[in-house]
Every structure is written in C-alpha cells, then in structure tokens.
TIRO-2110 file (N, C-alpha, C; in Angstrom, 1 decimal):
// TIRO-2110
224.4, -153.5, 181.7, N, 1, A
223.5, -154.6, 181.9, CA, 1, A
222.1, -154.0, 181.8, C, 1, A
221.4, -154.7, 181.1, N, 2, A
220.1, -154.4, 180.8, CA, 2, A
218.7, -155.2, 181.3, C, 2, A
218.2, -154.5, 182.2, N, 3, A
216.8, -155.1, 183.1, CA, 3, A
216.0, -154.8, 182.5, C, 3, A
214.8, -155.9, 181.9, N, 4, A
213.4, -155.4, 181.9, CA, 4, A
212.6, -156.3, 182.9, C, 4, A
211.7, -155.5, 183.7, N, 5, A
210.7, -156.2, 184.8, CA, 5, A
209.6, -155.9, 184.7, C, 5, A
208.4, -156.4, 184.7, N, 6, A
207.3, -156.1, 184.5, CA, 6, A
206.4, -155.4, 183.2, C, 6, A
207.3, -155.6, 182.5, N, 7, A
206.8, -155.1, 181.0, CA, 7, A
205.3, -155.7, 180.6, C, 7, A
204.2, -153.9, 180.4, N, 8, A
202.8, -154.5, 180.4, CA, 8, A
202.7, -154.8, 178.5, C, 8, A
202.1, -155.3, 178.2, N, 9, A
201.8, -156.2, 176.7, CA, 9, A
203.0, -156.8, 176.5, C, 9, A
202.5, -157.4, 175.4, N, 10, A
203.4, -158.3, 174.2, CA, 10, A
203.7, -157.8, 173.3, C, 10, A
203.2, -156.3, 173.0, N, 11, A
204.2, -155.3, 172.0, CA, 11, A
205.7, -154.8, 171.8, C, 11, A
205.6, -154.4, 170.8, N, 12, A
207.0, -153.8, 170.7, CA, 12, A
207.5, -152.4, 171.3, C, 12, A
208.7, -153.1, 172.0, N, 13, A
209.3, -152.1, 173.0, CA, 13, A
210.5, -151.2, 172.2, C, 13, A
210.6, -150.0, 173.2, N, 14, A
211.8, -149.0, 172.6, CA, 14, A
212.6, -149.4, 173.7, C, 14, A
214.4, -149.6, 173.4, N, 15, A
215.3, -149.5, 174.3, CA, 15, A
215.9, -148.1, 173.6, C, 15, A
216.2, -147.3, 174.7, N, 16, A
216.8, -146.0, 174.7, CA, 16, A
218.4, -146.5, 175.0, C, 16, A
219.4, -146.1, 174.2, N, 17, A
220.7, -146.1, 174.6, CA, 17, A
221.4, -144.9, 174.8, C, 17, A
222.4, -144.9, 175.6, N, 18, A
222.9, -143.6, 175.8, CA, 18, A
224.1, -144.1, 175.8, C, 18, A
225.3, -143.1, 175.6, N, 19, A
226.5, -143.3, 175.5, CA, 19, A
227.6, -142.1, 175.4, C, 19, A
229.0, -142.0, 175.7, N, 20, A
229.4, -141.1, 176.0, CA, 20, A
229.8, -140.6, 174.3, C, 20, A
230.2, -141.2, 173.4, N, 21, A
230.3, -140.9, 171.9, CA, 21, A
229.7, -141.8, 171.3, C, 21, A
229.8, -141.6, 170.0, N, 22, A
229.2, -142.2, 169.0, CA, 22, A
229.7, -143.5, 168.4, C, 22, A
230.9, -143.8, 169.0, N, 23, A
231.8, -145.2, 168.9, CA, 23, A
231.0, -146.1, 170.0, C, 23, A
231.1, -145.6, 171.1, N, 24, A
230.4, -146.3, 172.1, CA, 24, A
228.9, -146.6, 171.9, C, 24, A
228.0, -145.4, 171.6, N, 25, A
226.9, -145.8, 171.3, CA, 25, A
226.4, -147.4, 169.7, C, 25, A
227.5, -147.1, 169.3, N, 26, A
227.8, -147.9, 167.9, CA, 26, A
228.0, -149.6, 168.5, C, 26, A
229.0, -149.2, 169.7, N, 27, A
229.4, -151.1, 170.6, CA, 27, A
228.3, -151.2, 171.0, C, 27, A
227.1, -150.3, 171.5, N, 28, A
226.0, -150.8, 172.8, CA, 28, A
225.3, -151.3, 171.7, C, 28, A
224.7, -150.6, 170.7, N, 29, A
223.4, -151.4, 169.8, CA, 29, A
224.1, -152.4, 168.8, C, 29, A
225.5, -152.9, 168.7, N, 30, A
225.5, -154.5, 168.3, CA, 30, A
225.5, -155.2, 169.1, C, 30, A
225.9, -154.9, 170.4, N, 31, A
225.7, -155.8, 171.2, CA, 31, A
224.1, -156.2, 172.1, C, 31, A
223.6, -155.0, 171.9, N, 32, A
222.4, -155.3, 171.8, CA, 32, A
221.1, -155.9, 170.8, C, 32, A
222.1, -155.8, 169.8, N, 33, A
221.4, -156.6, 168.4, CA, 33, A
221.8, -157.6, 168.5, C, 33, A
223.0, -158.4, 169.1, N, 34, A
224.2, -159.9, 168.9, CA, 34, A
223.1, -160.4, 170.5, C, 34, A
222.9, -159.7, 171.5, N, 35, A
222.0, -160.7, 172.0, CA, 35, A
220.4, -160.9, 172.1, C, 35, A
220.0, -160.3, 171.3, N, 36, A
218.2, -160.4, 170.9, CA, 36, A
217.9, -161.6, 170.0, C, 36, A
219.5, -161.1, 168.9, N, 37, A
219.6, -162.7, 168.2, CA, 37, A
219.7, -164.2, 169.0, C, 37, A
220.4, -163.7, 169.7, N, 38, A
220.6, -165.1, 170.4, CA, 38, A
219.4, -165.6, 171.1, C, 38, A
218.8, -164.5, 171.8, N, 39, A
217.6, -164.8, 172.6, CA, 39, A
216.7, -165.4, 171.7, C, 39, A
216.6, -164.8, 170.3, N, 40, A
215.6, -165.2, 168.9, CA, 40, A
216.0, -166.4, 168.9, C, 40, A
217.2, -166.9, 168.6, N, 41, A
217.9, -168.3, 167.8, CA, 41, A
217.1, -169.1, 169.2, C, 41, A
217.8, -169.2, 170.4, N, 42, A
217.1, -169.8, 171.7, CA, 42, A
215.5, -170.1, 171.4, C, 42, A
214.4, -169.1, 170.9, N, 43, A
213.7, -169.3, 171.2, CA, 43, A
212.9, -170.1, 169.7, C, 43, A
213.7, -169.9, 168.9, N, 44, A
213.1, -170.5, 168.0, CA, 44, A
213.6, -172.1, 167.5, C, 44, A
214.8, -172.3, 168.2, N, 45, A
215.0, -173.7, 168.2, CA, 45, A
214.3, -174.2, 169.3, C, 45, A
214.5, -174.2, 170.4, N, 46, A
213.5, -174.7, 171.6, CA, 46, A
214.7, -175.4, 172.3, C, 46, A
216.1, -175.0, 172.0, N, 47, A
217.1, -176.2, 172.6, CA, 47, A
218.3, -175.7, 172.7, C, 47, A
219.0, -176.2, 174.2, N, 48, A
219.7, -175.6, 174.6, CA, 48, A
220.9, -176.6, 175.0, C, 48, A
222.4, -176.0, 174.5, N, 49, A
223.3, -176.5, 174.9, CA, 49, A
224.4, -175.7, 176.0, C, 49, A
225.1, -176.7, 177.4, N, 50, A
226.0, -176.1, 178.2, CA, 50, A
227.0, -175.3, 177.0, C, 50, A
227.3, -173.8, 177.4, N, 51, A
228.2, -173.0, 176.7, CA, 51, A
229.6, -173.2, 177.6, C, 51, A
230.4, -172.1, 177.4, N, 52, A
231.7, -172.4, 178.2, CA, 52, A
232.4, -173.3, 177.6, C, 52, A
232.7, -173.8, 176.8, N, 53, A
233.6, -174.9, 175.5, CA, 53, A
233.1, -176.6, 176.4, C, 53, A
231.8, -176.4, 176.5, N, 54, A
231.9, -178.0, 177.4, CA, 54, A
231.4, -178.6, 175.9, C, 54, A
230.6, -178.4, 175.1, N, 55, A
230.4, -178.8, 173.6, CA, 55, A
231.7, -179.1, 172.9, C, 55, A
231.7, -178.4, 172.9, N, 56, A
233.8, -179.0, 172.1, CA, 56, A
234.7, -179.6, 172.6, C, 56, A
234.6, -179.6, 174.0, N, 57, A
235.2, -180.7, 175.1, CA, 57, A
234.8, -181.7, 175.3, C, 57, A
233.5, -182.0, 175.3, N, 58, A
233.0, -183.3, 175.1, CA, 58, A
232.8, -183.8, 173.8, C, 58, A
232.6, -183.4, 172.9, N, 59, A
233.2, -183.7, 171.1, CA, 59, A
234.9, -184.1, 171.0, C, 59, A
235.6, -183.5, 171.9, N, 60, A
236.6, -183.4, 171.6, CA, 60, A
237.2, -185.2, 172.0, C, 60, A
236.9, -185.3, 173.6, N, 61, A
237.0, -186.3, 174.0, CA, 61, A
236.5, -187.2, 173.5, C, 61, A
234.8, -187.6, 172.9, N, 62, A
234.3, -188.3, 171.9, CA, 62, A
235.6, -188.8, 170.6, C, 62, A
236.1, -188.0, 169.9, N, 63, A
236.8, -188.1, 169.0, CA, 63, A
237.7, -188.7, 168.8, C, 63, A
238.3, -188.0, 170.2, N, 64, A
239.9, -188.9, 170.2, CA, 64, A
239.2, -190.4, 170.8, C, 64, A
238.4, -190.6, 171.9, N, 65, A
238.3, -192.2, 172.0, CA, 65, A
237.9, -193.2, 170.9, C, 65, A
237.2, -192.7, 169.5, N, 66, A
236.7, -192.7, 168.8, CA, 66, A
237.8, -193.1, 167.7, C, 66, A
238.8, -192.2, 167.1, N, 67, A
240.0, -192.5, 166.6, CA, 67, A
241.1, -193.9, 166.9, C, 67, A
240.8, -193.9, 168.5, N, 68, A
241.8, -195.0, 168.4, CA, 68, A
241.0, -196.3, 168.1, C, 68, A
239.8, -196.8, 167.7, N, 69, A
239.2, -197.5, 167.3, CA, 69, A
239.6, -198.0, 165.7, C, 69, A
240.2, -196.7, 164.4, N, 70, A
240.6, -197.0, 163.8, CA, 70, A
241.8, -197.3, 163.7, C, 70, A
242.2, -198.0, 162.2, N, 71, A
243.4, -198.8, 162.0, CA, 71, A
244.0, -198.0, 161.0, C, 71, A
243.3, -197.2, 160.2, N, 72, A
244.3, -196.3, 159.2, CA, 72, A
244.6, -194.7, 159.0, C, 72, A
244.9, -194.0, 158.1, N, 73, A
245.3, -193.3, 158.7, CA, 73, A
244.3, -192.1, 158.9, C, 73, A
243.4, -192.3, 158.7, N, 74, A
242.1, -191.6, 159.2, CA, 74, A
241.9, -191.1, 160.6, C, 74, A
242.5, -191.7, 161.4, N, 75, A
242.6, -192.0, 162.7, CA, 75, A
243.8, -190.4, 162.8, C, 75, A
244.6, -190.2, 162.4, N, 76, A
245.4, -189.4, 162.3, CA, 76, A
244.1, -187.6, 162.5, C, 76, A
243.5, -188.1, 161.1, N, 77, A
242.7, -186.4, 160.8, CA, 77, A
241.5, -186.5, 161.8, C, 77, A
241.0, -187.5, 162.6, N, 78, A
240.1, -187.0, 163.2, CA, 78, A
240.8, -186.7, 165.0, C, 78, A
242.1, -187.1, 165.0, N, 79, A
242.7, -186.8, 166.3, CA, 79, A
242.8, -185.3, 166.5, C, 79, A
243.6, -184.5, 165.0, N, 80, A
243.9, -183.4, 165.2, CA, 80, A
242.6, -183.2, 164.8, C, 80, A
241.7, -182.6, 164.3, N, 81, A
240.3, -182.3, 164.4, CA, 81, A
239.3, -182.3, 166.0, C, 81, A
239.8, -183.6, 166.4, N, 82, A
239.6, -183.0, 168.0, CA, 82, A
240.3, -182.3, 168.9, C, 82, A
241.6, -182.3, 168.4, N, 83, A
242.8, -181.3, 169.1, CA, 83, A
241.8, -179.7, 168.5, C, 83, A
241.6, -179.6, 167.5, N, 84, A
241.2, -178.3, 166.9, CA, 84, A
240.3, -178.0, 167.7, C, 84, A
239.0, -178.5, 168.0, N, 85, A
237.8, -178.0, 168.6, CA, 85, A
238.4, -177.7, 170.1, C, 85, A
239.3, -177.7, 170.5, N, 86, A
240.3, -177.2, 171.8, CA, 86, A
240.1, -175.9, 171.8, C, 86, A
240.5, -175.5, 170.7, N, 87, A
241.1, -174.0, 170.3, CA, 87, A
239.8, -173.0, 171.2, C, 87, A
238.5, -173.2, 170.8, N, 88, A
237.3, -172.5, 171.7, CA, 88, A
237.2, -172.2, 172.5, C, 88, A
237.3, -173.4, 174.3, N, 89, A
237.8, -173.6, 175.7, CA, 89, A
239.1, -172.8, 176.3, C, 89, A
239.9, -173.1, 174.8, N, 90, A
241.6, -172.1, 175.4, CA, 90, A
241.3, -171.0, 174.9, C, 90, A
241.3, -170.6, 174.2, N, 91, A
240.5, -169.0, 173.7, CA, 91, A
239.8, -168.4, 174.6, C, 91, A
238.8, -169.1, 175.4, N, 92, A
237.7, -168.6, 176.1, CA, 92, A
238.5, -168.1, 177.5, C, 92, A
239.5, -169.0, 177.7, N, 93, A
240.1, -169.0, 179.1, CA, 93, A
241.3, -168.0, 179.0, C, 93, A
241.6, -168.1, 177.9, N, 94, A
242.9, -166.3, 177.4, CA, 94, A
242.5, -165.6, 177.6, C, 94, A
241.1, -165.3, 176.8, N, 95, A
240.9, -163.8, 176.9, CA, 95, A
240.2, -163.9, 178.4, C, 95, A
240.1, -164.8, 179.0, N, 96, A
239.5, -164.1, 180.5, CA, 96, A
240.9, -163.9, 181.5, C, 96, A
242.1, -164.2, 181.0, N, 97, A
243.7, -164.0, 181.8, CA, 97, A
243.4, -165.0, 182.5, C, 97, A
243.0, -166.4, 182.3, N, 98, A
243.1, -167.5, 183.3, CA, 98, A
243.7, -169.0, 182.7, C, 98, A
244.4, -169.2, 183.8, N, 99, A
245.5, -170.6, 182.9, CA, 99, A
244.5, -171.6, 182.3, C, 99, A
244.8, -171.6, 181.1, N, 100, A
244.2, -172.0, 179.9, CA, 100, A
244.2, -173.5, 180.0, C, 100, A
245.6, -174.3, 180.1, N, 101, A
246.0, -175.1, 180.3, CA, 101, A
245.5, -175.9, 181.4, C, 101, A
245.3, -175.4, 182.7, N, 102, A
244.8, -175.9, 183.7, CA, 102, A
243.1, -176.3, 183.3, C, 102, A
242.9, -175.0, 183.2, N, 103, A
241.2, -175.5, 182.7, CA, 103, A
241.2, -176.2, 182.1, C, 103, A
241.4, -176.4, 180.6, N, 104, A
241.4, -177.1, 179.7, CA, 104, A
241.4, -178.8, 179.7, C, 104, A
242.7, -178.9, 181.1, N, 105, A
243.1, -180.0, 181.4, CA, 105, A
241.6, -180.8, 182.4, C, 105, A
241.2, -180.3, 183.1, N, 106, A
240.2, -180.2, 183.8, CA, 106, A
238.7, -180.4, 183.4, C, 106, A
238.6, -179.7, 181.9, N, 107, A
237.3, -179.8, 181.6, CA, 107, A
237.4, -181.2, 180.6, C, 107, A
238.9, -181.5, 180.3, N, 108, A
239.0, -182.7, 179.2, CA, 108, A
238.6, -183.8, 180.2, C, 108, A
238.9, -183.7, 181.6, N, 109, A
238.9, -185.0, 182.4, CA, 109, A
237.9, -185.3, 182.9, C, 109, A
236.7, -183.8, 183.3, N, 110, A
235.1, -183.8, 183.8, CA, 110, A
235.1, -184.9, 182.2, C, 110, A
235.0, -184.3, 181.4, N, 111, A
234.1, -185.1, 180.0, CA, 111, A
234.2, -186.6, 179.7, C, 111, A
235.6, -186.7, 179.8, N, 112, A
236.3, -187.7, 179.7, CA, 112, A
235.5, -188.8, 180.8, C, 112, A
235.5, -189.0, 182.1, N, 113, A
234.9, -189.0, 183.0, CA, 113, A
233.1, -189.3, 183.0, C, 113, A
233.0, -188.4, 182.2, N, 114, A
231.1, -188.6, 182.0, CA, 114, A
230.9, -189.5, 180.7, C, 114, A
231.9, -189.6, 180.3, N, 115, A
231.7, -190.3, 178.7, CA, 115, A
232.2, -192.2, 179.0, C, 115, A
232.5, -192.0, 180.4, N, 116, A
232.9, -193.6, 180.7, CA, 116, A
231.7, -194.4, 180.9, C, 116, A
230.7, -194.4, 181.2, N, 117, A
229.5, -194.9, 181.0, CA, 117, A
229.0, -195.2, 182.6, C, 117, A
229.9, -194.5, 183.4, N, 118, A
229.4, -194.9, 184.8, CA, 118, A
228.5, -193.6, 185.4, C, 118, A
227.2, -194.3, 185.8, N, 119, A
226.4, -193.6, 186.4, CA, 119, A
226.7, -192.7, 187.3, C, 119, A
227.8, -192.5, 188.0, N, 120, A
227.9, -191.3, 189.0, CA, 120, A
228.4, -190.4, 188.6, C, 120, A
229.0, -190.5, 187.4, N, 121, A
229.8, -189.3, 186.6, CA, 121, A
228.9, -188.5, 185.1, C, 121, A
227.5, -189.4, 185.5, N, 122, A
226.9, -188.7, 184.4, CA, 122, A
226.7, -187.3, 184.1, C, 122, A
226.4, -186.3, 185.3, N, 123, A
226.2, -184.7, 185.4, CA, 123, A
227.1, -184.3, 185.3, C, 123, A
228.5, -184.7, 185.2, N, 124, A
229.6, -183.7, 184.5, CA, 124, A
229.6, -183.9, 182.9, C, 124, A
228.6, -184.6, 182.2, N, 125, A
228.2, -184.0, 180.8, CA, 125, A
228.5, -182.3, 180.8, C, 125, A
227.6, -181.8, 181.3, N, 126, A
227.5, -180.2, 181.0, CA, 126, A
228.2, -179.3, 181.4, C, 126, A
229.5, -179.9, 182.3, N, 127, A
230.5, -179.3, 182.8, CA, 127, A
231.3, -178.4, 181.4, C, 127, A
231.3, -177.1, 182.2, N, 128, A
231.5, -175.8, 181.2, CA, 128, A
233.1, -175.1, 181.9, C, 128, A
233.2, -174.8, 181.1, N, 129, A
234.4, -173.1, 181.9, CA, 129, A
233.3, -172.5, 182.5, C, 129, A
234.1, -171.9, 184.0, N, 130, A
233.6, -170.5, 185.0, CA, 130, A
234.6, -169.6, 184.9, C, 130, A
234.3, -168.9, 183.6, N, 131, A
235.8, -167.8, 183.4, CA, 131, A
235.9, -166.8, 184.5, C, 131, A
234.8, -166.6, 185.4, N, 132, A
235.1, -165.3, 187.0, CA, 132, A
235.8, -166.0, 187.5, C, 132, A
235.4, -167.4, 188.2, N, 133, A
236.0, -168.1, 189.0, CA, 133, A
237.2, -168.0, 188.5, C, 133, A
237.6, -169.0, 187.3, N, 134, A
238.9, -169.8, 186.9, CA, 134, A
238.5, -171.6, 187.7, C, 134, A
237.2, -171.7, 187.6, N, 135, A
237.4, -173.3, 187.8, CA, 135, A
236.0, -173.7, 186.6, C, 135, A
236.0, -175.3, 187.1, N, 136, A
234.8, -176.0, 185.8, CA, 136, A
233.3, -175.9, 186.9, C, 136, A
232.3, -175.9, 185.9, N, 137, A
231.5, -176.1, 187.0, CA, 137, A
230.3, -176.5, 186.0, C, 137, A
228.9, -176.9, 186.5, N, 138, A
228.1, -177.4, 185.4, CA, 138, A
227.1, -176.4, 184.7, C, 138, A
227.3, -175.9, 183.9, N, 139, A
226.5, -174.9, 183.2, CA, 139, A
225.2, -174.6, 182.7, C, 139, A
224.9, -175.9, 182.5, N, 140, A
223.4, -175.2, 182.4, CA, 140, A
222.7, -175.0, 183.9, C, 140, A
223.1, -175.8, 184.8, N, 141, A
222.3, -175.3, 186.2, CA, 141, A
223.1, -174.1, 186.4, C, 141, A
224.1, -173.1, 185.8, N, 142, A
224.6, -171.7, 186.0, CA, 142, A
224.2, -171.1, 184.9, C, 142, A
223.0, -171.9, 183.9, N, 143, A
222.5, -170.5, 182.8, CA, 143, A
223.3, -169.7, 182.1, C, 143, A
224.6, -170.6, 181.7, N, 144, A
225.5, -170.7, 180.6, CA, 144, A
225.4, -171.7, 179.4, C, 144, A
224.0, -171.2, 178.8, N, 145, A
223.6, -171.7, 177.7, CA, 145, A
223.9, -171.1, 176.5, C, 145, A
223.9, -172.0, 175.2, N, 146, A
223.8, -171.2, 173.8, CA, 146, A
223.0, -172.5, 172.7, C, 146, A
222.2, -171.3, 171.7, N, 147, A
221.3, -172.5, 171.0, CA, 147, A
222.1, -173.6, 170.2, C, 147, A
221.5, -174.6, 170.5, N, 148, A
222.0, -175.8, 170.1, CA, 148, A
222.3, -175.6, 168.6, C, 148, A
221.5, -174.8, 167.8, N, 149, A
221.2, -174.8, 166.4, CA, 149, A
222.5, -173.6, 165.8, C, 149, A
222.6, -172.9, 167.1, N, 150, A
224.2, -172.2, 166.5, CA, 150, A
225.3, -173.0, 166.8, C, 150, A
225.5, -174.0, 167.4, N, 151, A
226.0, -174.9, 167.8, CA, 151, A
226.7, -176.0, 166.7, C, 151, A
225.4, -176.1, 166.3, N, 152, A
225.6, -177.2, 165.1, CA, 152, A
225.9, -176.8, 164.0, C, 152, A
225.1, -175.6, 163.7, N, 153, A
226.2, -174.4, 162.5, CA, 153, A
227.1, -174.6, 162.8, C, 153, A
227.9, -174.0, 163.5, N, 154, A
229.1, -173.4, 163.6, CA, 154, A
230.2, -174.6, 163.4, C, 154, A
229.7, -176.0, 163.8, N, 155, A
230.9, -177.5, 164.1, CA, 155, A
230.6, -177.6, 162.4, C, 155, A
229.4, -177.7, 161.8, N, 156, A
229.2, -178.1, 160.3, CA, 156, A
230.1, -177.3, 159.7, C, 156, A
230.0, -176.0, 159.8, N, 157, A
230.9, -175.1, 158.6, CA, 157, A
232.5, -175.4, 159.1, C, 157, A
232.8, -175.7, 160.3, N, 158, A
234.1, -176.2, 160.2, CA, 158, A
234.3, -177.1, 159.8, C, 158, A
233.9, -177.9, 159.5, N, 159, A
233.9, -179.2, 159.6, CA, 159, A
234.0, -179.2, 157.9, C, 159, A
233.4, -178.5, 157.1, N, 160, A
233.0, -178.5, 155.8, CA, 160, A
234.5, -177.7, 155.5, C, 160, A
234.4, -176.5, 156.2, N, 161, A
235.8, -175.5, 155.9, CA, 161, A
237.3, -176.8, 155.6, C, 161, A
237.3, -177.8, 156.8, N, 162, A
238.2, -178.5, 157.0, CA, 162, A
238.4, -179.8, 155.9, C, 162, A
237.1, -180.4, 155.5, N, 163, A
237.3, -181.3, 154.4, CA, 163, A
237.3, -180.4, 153.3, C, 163, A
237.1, -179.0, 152.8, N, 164, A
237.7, -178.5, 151.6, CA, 164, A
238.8, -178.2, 151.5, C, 164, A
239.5, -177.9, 152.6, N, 165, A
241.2, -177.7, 152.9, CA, 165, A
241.5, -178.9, 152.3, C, 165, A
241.1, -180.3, 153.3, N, 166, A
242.1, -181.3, 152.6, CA, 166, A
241.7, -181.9, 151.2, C, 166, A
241.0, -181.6, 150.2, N, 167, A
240.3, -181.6, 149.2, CA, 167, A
241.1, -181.2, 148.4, C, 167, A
241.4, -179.9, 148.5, N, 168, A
242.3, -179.3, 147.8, CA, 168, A
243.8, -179.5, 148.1, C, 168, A
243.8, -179.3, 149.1, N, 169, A
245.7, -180.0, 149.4, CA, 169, A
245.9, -181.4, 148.7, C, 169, A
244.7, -182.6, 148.5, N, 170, A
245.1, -183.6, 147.5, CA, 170, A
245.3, -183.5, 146.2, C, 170, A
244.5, -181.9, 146.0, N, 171, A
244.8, -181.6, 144.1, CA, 171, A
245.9, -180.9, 143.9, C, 171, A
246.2, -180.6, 145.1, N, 172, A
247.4, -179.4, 144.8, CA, 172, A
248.7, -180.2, 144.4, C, 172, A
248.7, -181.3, 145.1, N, 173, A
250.0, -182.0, 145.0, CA, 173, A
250.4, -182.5, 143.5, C, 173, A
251.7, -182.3, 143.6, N, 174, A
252.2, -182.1, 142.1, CA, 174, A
253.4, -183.4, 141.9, C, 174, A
253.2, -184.1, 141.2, N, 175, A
254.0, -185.3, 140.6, CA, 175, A
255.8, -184.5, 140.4, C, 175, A
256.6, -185.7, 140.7, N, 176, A
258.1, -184.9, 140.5, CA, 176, A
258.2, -185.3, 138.8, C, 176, A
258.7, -184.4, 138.5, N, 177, A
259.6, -184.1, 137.2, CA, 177, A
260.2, -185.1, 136.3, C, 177, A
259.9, -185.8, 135.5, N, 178, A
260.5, -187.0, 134.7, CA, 178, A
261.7, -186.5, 134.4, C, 178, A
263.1, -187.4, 134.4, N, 179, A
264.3, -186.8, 133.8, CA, 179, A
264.1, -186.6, 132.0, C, 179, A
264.6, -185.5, 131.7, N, 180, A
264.4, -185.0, 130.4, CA, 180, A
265.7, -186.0, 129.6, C, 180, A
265.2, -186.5, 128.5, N, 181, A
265.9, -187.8, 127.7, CA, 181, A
266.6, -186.8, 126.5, C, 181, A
END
C-alpha cells in the first residue's frame, strides 16, 4: 500500500520501489502504472461510477425488464446479453472465494428493487459487491469507484465485439445442398 501525505509542490515526484527479485519488482511498477492510469482516467473524465459489478447489475436488470417488452425474437439476444454482463459480479466474487451465486442473487434484487421506481429504494442504485465482507453494500459512499469513461469503453467494445459475432454467424450459414439431377 502506498501513502503520500503532505507532498510540498505540484511537481513531479519519484516513487522508489523495492522488491525481493526482479519479477516482483516488474508486478509493483504495473501495478503502479495500472493505478496512476486510473487515477488519470478519474480525473480527466470528472465522473464516477459505483465499481463492484453494481454497473452491470443494474444494466443487467435494465435489460431483461426491457426484453420482455418485446414481441420478437430480439428479445431472445438482449436477454442473454444481459445474462452476459453477469459474468463481471460472478468473476469478481470467485476470485475473492465467496459464493458467487448468493451475491449475485442479492445484488440482482438491490437493482432490481431501485429500478422499480419507488422512492425508498432509490440508494440501492449504487449497491456494489463487498468482496472482504461477502455481502452488498453501497459503494460509492465505500469509495468503490471506477471512471465512468472506462466504463463505457469497455460495455461499447462488447457490445460491438457481440454484434460482429452475430454478423458473421448470419454469413457463415450455408444453404443445404440441391439434390444432384
């Protein structure tokens, strides 16, 4: 963990790393390059979204209520597309060894819940994973933020990645065989 307190000017600082080999010292300065960026991205968008998969839990839920409004089968690819944006929230709760399922279930129903349009359930919008704990809790008042603007990257390029999949899976498909006369 890295403290700075009281740093005099607004110049540029040296961080000294130390480390027991050269693999190690190699993990400290990306990781300390992977959060300067973030700090940079933060400060140059000016905007901040709850981290902890509450963004894709509440998209997710959006989606699916969203889907059953349609009548064809469109309704089909945007169900599993919100099933997909799952994948982040359960990911996040694996690698911390906490039942995935439980959370998951939990953060679908905080969203779910704030998205009904009643005033007392409005502040579980931000409701995030607490991977120490293993419960939900609201994250930007616990300074589990990430910039909005990587945010939006990241759902676009899936999103893009996902309509070129099925783009091509409709050219791929191949007419059957005429019987030979």
């Amino acid at each position: 963990m890295l403290y700075a307190y009281g740093c005099k000017g607004g110049g540029a600082s040296t961080v000294v790393l130390r480390g027991a080999n050269e693999y190690m010292l190699d993990e400290m300065d990306r990781a300390l390059h992977d959060s300067l960026c973030v700090v940079k991205r933060m400060l140059e968008s000016n905007t901040l979204v709850a981290g902890g998969g509450a963004v894709e839990a509440a998209l997710s839920v959006y989606l699916e209520d969203y889907a059953t409004t349609l009548e064809t089968r469109e309704q089909l690819a945007i169900q599993e597309f919100a099933d997909a944006l799952l994948v982040i929230p359960k990911t996040l709760a694996v690698n911390a060894a906490k039942d995935s399922s439980e959370l998951v279930a939990k953060l679908r129903s905080a969203h779910a819940k704030s998205q009904n349009g009643d005033i007392a359930n409005a502040h579980l919008k931000n409701t995030g994973l607490d991977l120490i704990e293993g419960v939900i809790r609201d994250n930007i008042a616990a300074g589990v933020v990430e910039p909005a603007i990587s945010k939006i990257k990241s759902l676009r390029f899936a999103t893009e990645a996902a309509i070129t999949i099925l783009r091509i899976d409709d050219r791929i498909t191949l007419n059957p065989e005429q019987p030979r006369q």
